[in-house]
N, C-alpha and C positions, 0 to 999 in steps of 0.2 A: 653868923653861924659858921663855925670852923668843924668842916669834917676830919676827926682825928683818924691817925694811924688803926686802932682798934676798929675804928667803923670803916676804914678802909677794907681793912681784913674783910668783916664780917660781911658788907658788900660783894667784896671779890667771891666769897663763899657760897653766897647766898646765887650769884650770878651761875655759877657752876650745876644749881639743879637742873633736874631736869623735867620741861613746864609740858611737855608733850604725854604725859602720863602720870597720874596724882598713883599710881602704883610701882614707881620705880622713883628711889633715893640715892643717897651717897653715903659712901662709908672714910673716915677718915682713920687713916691707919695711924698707929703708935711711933711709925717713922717720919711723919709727914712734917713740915717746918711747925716748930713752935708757935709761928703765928697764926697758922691756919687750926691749930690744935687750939687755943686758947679761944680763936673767934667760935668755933664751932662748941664750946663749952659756954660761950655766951649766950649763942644762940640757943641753944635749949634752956640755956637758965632764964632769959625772956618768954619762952614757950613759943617760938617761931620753927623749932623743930623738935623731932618726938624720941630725941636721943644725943647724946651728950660727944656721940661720935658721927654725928650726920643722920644719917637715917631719914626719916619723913618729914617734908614742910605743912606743920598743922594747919588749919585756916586762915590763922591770922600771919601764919610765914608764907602761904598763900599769896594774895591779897600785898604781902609786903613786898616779894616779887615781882608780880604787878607793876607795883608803881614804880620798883628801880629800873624795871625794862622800861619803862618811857622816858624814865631821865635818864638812863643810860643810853637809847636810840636818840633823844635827842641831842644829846651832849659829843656823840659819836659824827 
């Protein structure tokens, strides 16, 4: 299994919420790199968040955080 560039992004993006309060998101601005603009249109188009600009991680983006935080602490 090769993790692409895309799911790089999406990773990085996804690592960026924040897991301390399921009432506080991110907003990804119209200036921001095209790559981080692209994964986060991804992310919503899998329904792992509630906006096409960041905004809220549903349950299942939830849950998928989760699991990048262990392989991310253990990989670290």
């Amino acid at each position: 299994m090769t993790i692409t560039a895309d799911m790089h992004s999406e990773m990085n993006l996804l690592l960026q919420f924040p897991t301390d309060s399921l009432m506080t998101g991110i907003k990804i601005h119209h200036d921001a790199a095209p790559a981080t603009i692209a994964a986060a249109q991804r992310l919503f188009d899998k329904g792992f968040t509630d906006a096409h600009d960041g905004g809220y991680l549903t349950d299942a983006g939830i849950e998928l955080v989760e699991h990048l935080q262990v392989v991310h602490s253990a990989l670290k």
